[in-house]
TORLUMPA-18278 format. One line per 5 residues: number of its first residue (from 1); their letters; for each residue x, y, z of N, C-alpha, C. Coordinates in steps of 0.001 Angstrom, whole numbers. Atoms other than C-alpha are relative to their C-alpha. Layout:
BEGIN
NUM	a	X Y Z X Y Z X Y Z; ...
END
This chain:
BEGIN
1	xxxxx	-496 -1303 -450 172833 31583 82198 -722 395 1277; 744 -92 -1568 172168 32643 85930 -603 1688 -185; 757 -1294 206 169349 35340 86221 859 1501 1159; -907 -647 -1297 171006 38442 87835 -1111 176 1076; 500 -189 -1836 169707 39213 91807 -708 1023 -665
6	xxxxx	358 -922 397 167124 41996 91540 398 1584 1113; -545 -973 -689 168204 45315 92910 -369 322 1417; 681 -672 -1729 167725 46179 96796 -372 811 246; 843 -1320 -491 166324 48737 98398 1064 954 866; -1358 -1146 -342 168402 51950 99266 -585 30 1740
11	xxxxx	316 -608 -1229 168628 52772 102956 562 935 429; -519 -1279 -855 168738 55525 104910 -43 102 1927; -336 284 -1198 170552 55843 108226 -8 1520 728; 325 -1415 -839 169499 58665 110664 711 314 1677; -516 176 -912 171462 59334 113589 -262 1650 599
16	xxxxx	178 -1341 -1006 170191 62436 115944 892 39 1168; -823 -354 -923 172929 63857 118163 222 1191 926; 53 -1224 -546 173163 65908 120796 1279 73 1251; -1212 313 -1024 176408 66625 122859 973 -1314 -284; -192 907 452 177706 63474 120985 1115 34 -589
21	xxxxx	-689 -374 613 180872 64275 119502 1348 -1082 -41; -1024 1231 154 183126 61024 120949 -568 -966 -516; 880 1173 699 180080 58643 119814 337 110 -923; 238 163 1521 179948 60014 116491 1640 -446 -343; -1211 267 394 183977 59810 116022 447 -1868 296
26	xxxxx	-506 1161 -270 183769 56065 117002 -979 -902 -786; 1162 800 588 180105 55107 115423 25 407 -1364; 14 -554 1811 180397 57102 111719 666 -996 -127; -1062 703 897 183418 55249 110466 -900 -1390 -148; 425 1235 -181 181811 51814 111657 -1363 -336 -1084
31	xxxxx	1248 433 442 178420 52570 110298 100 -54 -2170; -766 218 1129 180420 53642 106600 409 -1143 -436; -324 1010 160 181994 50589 106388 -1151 -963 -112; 713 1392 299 179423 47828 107142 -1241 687 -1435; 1044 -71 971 176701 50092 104849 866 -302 -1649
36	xxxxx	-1110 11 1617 179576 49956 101875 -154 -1561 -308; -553 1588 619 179684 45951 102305 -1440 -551 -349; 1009 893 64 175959 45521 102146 -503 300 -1585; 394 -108 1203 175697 46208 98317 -1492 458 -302; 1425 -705 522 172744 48678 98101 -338 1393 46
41	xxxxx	199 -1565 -61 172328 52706 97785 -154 -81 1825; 507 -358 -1524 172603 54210 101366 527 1183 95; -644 -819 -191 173404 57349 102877 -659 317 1719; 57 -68 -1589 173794 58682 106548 -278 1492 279; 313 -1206 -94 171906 61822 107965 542 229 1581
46	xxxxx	-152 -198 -1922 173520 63238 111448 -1146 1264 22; 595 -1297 -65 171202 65616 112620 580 840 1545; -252 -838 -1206 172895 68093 115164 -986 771 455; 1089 -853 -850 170536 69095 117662 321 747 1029; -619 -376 -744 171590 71454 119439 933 360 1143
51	xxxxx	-1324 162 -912 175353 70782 120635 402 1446 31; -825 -794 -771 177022 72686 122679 1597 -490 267; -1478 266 -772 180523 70825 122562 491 -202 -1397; -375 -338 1500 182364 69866 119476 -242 -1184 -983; 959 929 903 179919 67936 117585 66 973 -1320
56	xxxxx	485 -225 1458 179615 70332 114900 1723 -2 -880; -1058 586 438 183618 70207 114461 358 -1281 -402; -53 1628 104 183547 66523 114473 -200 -564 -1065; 408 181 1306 181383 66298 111582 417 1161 -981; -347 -763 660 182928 68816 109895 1206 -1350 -451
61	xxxxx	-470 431 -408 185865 66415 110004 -293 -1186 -848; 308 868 -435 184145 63384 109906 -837 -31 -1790; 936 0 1030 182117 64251 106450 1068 -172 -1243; -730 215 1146 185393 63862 104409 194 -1200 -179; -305 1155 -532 186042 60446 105674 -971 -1245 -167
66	xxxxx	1110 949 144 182635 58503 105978 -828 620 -1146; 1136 -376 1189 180506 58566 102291 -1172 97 250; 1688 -213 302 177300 59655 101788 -151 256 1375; 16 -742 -955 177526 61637 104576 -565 1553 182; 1138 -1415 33 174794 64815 105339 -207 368 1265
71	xxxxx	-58 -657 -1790 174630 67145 108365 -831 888 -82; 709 -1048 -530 171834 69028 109706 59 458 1166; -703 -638 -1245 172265 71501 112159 -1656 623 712; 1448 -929 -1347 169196 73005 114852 1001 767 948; -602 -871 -1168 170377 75821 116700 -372 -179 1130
76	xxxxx	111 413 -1266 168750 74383 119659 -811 -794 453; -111 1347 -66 168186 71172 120995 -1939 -27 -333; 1531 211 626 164321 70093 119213 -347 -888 528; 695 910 -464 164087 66823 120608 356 -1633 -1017; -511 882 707 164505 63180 118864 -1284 -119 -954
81	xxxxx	909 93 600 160874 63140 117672 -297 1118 -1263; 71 -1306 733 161232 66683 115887 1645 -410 -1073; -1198 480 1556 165299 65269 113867 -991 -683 -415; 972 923 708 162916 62204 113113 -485 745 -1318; 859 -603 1233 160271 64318 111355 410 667 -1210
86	xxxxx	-776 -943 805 162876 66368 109372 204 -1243 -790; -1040 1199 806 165046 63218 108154 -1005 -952 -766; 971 656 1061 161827 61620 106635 -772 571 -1153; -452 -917 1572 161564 64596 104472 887 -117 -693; -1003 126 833 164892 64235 103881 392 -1072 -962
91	xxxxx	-464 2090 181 165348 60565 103070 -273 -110 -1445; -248 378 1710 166208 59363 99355 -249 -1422 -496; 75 1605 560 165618 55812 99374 -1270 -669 1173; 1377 469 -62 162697 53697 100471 294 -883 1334; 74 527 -1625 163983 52172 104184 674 1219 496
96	xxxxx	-418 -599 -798 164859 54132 106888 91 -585 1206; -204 597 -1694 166772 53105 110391 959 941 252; -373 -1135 -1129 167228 55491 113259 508 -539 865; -975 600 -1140 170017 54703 115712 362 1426 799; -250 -872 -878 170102 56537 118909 1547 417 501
101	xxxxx	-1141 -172 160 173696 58060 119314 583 -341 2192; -345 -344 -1748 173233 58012 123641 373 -1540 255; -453 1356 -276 173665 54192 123319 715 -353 -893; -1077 87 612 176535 52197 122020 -725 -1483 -971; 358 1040 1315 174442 50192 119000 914 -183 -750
106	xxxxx	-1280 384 605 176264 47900 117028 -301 -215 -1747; 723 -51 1660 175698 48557 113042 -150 -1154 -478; 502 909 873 175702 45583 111987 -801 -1308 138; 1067 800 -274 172838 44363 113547 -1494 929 -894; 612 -715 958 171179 46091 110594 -501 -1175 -839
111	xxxxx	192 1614 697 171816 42634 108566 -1243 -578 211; 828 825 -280 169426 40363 110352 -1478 1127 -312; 732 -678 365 166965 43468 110296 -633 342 -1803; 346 -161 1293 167023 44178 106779 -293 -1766 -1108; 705 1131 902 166700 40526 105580 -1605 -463 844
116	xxxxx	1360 556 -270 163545 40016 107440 -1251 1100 -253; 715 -1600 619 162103 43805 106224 -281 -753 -1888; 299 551 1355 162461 41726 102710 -1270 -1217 -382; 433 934 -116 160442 38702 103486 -1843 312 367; 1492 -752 130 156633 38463 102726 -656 -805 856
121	xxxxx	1139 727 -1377 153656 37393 105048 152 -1244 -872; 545 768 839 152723 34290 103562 -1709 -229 -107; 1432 -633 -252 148759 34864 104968 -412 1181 -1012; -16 -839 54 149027 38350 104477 287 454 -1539; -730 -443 1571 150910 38629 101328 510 1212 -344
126	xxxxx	-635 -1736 192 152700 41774 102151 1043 -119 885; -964 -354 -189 155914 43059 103538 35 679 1627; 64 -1004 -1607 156462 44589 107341 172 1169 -141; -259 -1819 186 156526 47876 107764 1020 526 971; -909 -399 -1535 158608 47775 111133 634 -1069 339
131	xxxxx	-643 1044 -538 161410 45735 112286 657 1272 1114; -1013 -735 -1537 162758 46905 116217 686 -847 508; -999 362 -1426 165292 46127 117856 -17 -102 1227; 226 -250 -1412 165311 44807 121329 1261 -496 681; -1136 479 -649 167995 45180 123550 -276 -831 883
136	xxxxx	-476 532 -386 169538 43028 125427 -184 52 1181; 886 374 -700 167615 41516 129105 1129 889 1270; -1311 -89 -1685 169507 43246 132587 -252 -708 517; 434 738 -991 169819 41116 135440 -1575 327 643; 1360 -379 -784 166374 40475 136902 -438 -248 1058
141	xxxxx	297 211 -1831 165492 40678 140795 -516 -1209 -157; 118 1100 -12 164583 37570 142152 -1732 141 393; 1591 92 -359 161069 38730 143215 -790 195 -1343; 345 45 1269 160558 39623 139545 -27 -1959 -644; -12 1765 730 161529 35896 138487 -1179 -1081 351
146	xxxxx	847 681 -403 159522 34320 140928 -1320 476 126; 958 -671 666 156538 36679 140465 -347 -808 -1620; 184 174 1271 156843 36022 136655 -475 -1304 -285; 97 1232 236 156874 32097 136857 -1078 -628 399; 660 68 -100 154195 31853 138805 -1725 622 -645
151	xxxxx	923 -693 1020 152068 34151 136443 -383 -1016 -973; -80 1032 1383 152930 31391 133556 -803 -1072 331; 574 831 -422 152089 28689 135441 -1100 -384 573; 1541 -92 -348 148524 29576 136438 -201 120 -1112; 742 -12 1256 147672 30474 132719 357 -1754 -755
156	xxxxx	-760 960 126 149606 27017 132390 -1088 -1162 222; 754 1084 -744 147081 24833 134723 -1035 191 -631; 1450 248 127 143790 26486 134071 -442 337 -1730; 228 379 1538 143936 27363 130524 1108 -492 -1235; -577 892 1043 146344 25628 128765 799 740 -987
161	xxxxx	-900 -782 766 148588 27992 127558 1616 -293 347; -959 419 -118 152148 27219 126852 1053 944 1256; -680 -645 -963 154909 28252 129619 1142 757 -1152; -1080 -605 360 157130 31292 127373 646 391 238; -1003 -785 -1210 159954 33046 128377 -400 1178 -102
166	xxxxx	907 -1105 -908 159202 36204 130266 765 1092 -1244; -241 -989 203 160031 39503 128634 1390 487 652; -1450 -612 -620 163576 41573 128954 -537 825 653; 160 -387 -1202 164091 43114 131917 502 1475 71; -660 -1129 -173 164843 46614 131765 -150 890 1262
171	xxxxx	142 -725 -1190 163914 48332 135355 -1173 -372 33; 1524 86 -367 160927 48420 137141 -926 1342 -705; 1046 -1102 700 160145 52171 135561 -179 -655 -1723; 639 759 1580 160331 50352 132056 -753 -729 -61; 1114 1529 -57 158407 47407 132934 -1353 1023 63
176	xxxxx	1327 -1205 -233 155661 50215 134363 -536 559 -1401; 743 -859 1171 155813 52247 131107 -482 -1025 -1208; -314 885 715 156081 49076 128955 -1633 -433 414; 1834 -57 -537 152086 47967 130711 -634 1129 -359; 849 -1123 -53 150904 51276 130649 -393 -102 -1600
181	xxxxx	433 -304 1499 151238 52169 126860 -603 -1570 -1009; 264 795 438 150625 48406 126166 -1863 -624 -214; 982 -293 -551 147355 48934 127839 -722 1243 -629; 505 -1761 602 146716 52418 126118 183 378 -1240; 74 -139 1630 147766 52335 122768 -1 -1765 -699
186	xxxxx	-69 999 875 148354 48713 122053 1149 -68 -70; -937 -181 488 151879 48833 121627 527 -1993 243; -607 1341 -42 152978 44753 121368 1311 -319 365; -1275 1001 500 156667 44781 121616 499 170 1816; -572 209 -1008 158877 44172 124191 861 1303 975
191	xxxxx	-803 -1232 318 161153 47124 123803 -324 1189 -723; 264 -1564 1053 159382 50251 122589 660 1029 -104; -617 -1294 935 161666 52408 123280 1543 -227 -239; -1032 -185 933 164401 50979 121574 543 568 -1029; -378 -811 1310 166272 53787 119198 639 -310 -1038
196	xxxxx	-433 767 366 167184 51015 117197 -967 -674 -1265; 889 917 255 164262 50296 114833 486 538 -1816; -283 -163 1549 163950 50041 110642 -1134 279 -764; 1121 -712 497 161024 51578 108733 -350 150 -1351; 479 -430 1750 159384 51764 104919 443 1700 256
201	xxxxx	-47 -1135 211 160029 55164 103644 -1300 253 236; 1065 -561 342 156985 55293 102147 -1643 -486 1325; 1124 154 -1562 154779 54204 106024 233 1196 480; -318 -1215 -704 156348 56906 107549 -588 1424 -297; 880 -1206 1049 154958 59641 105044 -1022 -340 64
206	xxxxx	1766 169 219 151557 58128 105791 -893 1082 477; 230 -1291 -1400 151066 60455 109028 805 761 25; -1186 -994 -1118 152441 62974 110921 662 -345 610; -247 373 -893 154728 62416 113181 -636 1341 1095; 559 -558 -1251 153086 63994 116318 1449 468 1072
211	xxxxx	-589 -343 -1047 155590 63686 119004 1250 961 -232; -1304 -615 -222 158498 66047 119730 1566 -310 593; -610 835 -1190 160369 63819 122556 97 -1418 -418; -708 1732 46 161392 60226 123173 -1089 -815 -419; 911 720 232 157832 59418 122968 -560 -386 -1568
216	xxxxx	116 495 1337 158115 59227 119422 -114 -1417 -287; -292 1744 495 159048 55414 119296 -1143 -738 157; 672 486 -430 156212 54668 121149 -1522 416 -948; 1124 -443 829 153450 56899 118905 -60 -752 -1453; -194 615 1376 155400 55196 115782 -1094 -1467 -90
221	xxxxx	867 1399 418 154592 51650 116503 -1790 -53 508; 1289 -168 -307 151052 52625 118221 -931 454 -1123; 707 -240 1598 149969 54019 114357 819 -1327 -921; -631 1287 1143 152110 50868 112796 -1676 -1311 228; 900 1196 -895 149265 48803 115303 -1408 467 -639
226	xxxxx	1635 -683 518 146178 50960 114389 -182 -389 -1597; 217 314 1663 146939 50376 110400 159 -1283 -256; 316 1542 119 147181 46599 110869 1060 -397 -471; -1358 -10 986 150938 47205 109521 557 -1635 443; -805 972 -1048 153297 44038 110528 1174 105 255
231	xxxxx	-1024 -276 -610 155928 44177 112607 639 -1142 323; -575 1083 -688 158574 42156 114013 538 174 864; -1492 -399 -1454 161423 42041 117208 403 -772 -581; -1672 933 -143 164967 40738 116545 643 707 1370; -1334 -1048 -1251 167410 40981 119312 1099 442 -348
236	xxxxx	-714 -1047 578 169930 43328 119341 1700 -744 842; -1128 463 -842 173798 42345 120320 502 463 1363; -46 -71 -1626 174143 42397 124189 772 1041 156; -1081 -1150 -246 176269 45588 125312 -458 -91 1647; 173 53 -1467 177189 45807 129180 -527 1487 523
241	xxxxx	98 -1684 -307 176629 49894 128891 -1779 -309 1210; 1373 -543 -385 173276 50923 131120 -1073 406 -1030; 1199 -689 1216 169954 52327 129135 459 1467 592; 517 -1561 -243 169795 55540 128768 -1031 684 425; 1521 -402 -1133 167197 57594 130879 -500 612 -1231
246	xxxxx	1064 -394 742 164011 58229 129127 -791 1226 442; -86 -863 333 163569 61610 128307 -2092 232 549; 969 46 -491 160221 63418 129136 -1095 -331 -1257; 988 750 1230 157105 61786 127310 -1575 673 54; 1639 -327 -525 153675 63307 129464 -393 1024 -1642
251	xxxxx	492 -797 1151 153074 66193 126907 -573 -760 -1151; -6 621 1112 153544 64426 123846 -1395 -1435 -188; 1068 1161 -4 151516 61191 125277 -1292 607 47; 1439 -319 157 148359 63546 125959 -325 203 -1440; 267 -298 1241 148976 64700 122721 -791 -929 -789
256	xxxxx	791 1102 1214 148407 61938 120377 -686 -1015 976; 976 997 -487 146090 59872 123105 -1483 764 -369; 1415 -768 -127 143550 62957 122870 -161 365 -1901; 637 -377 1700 143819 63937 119033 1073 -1099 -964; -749 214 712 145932 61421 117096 -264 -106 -1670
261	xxxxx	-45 -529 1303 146505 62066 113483 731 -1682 -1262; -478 991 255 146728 58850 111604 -9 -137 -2011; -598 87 1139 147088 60157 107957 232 1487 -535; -880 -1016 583 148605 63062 105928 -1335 1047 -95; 1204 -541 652 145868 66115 105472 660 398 -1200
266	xxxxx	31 -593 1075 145843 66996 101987 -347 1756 -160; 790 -1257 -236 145179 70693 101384 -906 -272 -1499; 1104 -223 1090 142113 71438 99613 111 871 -511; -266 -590 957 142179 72619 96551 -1271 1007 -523; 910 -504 386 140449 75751 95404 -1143 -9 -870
271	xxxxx	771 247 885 137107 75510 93464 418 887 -1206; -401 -588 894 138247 76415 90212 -1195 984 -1109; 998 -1059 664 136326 79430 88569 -511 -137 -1951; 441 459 1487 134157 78617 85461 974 1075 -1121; -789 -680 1090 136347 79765 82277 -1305 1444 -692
276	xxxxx	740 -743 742 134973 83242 81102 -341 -135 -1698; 489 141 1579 133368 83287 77323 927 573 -345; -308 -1146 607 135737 85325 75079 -1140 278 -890; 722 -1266 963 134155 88106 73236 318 -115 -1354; -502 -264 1236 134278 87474 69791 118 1145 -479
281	xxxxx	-529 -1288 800 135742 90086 67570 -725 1077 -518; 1111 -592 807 133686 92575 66442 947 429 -1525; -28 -402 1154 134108 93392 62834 -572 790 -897; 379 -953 317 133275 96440 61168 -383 -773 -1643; 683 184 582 130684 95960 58588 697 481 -1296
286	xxxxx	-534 -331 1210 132085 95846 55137 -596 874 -1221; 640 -1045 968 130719 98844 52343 -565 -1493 -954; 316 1129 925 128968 96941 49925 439 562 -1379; -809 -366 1388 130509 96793 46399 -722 614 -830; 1265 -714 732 127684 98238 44594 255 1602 447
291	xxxxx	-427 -742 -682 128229 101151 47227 846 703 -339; -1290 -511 -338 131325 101692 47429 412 536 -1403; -469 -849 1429 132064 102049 43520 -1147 778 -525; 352 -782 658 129288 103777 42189 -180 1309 967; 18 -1307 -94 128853 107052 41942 -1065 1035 737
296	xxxxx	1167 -664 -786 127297 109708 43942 -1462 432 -706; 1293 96 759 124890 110517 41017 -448 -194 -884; 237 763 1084 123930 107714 39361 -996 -167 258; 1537 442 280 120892 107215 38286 -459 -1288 -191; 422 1527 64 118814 104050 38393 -93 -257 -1436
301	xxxxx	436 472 978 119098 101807 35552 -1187 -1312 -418; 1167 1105 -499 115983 100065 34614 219 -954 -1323; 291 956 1083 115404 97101 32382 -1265 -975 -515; 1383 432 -257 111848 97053 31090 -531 -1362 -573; 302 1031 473 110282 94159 30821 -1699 -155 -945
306	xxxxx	739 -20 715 107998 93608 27993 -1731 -3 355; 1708 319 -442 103947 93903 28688 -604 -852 -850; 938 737 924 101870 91248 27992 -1005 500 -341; 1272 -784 400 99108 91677 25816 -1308 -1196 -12; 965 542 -322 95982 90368 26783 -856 -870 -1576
311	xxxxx	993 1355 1006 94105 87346 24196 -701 191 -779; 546 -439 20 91216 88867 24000 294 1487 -60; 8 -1524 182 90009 92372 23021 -82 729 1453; -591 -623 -1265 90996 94723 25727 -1606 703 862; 1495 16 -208 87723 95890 27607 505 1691 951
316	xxxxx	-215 -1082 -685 87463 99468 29761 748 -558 1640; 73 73 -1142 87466 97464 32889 1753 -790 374; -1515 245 -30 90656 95679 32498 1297 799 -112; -1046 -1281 105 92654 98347 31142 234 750 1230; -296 -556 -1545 91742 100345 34507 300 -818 1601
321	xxxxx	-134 746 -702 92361 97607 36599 1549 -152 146; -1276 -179 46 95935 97647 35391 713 881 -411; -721 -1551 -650 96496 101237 35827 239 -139 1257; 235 -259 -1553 95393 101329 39070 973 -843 827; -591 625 -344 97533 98099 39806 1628 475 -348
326	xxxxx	-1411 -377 -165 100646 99491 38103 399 1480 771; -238 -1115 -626 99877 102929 40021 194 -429 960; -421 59 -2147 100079 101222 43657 1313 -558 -495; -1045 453 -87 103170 99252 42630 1139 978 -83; -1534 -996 596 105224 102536 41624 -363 606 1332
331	xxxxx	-317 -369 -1269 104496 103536 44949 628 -570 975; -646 710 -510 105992 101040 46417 1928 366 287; -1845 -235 -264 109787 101265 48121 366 -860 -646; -889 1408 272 112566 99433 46520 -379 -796 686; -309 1278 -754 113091 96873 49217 -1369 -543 217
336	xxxxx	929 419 -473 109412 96370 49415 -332 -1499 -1431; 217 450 1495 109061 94690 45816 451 -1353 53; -316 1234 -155 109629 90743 45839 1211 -450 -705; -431 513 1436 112330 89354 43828 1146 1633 -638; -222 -987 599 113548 92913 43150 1823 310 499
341	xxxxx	-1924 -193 -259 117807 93886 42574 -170 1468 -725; 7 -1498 595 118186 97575 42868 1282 478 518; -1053 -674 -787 121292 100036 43740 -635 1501 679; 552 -1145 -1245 120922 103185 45768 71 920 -1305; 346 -1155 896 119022 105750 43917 267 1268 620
346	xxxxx	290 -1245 -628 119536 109324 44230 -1117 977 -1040; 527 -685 458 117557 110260 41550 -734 -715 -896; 649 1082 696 114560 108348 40425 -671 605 -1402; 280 -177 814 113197 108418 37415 -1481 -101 -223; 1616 -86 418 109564 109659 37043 -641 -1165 -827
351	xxxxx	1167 800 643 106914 107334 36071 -1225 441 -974; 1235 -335 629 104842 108141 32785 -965 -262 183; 1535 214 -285 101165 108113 33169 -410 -30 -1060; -3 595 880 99602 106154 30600 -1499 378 14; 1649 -658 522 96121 107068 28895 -968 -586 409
356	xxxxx	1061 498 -243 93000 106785 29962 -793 -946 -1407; 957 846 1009 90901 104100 28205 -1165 495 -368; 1068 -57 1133 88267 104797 25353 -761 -750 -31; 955 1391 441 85157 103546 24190 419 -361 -932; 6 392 1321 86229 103117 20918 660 -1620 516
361	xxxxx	-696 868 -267 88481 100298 22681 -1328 -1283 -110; 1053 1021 -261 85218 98161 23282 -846 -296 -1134; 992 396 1571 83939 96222 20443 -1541 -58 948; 1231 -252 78 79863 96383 20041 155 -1936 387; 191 1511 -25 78555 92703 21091 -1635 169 304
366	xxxxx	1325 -55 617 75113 91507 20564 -692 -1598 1058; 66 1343 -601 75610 88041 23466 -669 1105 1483; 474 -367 -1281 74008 88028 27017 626 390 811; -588 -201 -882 75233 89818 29676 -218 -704 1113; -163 762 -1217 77099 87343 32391 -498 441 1224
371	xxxxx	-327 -463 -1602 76973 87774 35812 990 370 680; -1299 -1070 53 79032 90117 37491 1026 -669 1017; -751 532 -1343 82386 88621 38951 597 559 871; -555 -851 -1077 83706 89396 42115 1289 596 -481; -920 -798 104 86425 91907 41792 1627 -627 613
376	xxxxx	-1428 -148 -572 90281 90846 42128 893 884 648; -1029 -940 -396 92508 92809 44533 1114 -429 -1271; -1219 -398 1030 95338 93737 42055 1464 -524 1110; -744 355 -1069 98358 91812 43313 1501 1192 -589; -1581 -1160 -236 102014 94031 43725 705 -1004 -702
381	xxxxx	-1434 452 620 104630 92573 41069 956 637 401; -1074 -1165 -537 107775 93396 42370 837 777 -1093; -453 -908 677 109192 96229 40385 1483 -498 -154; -1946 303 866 112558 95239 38244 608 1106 -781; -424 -1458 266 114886 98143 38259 -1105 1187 78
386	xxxxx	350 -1236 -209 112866 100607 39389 -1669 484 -725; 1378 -281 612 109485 100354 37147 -686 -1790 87; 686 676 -211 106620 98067 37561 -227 -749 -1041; 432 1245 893 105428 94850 35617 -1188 376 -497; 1342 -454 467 102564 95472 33854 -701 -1249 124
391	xxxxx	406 1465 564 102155 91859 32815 -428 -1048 1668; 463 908 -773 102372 90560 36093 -750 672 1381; 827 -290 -820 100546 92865 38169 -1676 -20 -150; 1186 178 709 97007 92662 36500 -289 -1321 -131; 254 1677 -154 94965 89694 37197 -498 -383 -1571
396	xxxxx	876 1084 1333 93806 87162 34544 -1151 386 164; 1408 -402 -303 90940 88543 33508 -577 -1075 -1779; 164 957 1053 89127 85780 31124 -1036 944 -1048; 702 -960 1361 87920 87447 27432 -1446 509 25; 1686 -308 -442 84435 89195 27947 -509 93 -1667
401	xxxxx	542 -720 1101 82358 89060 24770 -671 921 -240; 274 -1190 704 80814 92066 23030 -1306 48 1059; 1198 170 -400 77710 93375 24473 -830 1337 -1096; 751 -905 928 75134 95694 22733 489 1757 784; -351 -1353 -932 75664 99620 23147 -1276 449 662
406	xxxxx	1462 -440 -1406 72116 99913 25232 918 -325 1315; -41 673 -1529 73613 97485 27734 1613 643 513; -1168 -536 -602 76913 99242 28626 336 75 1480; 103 -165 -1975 77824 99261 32319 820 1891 -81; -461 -1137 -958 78129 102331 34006 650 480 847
411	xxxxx	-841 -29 -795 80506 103300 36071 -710 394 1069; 530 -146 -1259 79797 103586 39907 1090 586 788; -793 -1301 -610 81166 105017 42692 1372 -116 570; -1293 263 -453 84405 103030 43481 874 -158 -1229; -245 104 1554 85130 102879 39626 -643 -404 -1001
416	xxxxx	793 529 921 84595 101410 36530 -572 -1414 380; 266 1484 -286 82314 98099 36597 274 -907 -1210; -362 884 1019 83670 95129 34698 -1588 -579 -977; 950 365 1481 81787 94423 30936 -1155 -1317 439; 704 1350 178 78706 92040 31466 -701 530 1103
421	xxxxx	626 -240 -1349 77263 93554 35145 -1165 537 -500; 1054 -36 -132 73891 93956 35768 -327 1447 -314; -160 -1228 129 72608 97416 35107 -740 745 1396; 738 -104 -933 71405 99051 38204 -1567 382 456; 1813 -581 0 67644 99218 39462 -153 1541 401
426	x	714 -1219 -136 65538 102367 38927 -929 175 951
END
């Protein structure tokens, strides 16, 4: 099974006119036809530049007739370098060839152009970017010929360079401008300003075009030369017509000799502003359930917890040790108390005060009195529901045995002294 061909490349045909109105009625139809037979997307842009005769009737006309047919209009004449720049905005497909409407080009010297726009370096390994057209040689004076031959034939003798044929002959002011810019930009071809040439879409969009005027052709291939693009010349089919006079160029040439612009500026893009934080939500603090249902005057409920009872017989000094310890703890705030789950009191419930300790409490003992131990700070049990621990605020105090009733301790001046202390000197 034969693989199918792979698809071609669309072209686009640009034709800038100005005062042009019998050209276009003789060159549209022609250029319709051969683009229809070459089997590949195309379409044709006229750009009216500011006619004054009946060019814009013509294509009025003329747009029912030839397909893929598009008309732009300039209210007054811009120049060939200024349609150019438009129609490569405009352009839909990926070649573009500009045919000057003031000469009588023959479309279907498009052919030979477009099959050699397909064909890859074999070095290089890439594609041309530019194929021009060069017309066709005028007669050339005889002082030109014999000038020329003798040029060849000295590079011929002393260095060994082959004898080629000379360059087409277009006037002596072409030959002039043809040195000059060859000399000043580089321009290689024979024919620069042939309006006859074929172009990538996507080269053309590299740069700007700069010029306004004729000198466009010449700025084109002078940035095709600077980017190392490759180019070619085919010749173009001989016509007996004259050239057309070349339009003014000085401006344009200072232009791009003094600032030329050899790729697209990008605009720069604003520094983008750090993303602000959002504000999380605020949320109104929820009543607490305890709160919220009870009652305005409820009283604390407590739940006492049993007192331990000490091992040993209870002694004066212990007993007041855990008064005094459950008296600082009932002073204590709720929230101060460790461990402690209370609700909001409005009305606390007094704390009984529990009896002073007796002698009778203190058995008689008849053993030696110890030595006196240092005194425990009384630690703070945290109060459960609202009344103090008995059990766990009162330190471990280890069983004191009996002592005789001579040896009794005496109380002093920060309180009672624990059972067994020394008695004080007289």
């Amino acid at each position: 099974m034969a693989k199918s061909a792979a698809p071609k490349d669309g072209v686009t045909v640009v034709i800038p006119a100005h005062n042009a109105a019998a050209e276009l009625h003789r060159v549209l139809p022609a250029w319709g036809a051969v683009l229809t037979n070459l089997n590949r997307p195309f379409e044709i842009l006229v750009v009216n530049d500011g006619s004054t005769d009946g060019t814009t009737a013509a294509l009025d006309g003329l747009s029912k007739r030839v397909p893929h047919l598009r008309v732009l209009t300039h209210d007054a004449r811009r120049g060939f370098g200024t349609c150019l720049r438009e129609c490569v905005t405009e352009a839909k497909h990926p070649l573009l060839l500009y045919a000057g409407a003031d000469y009588p080009y023959t479309p279907t010297d498009i052919r030979p152009m477009l099959e050699r726009i397909d064909l890859r370096d074999e070095i290089l390994g890439k594609q041309p970017d530019l194929i021009s057209g060069a017309r066709a040689s005028q007669p050339r004076p005889l002082l030109v010929t014999v000038l020329g031959t003798a040029w060849k034939l000295f590079w011929r003798v002393f260095a060994g360079l082959p004898m080629s044929d000379s360059p087409p002959w277009y006037g002596w002011g072409e030959w002039w401008y043809r040195v000059r810019v060859g000399w000043v930009f580089g321009v290689p071809l024979a024919d620069v300003n042939s309006a006859f040439k074929l172009y990538r879409t996507a080269f053309l969009r590299r740069f700007p075009i700069q010029s306004d005027g004729d000198f466009v052709h010449t700025e084109l291939v002078a940035k095709a030369t600077f980017l190392t693009s490759i180019m070619d010349e085919v010749p173009l089919t001989p016509q007996p017509h004259a050239l057309p006079p070349l339009g003014p160029t000085g401006a344009d040439e200072r232009t791009v000799f003094r600032n030329p612009i050899f790729a697209v500026e990008q605009p720069t893009p604003a520094p983008a502003e750090p993303p602000k934080p959002e504000a999380a939500p605020v949320t109104p603090p929820a009543p607490a359930a305890a709160e919220s249902n009870a009652p305005a005057t409820m009283k604390l409920t407590t739940t006492a917890t049993p007192e331990a009872k000490p091992v040993g017989p209870s002694s004066p000094a212990t007993t007041a040790a855990t008064s005094e310890s459950a008296k600082g703890d009932s002073q204590l705030p709720p929230t101060a108390a460790k461990g402690a789950v209370s609700t909001p009191v409005t009305q606390p419930v007094p704390e009984q005060p529990k009896p002073a300790p007796t002698t009778a409490d203190v058995a008689p003992s008849t053993s030696v009195a110890e030595p006196k131990l240092p005194a425990k700070a009384p630690e703070q049990a945290p109060a459960q529901a609202g009344k103090p621990d008995a059990s766990k605020s009162a330190p471990d105090v280890p069983p004191v045995p009996p002592s005789p009733p001579d040896a009794r301790p005496k109380p002093d001046a920060g309180g009672l002294s624990s059972p067994g202390s020394p008695l004080p000197a007289t």
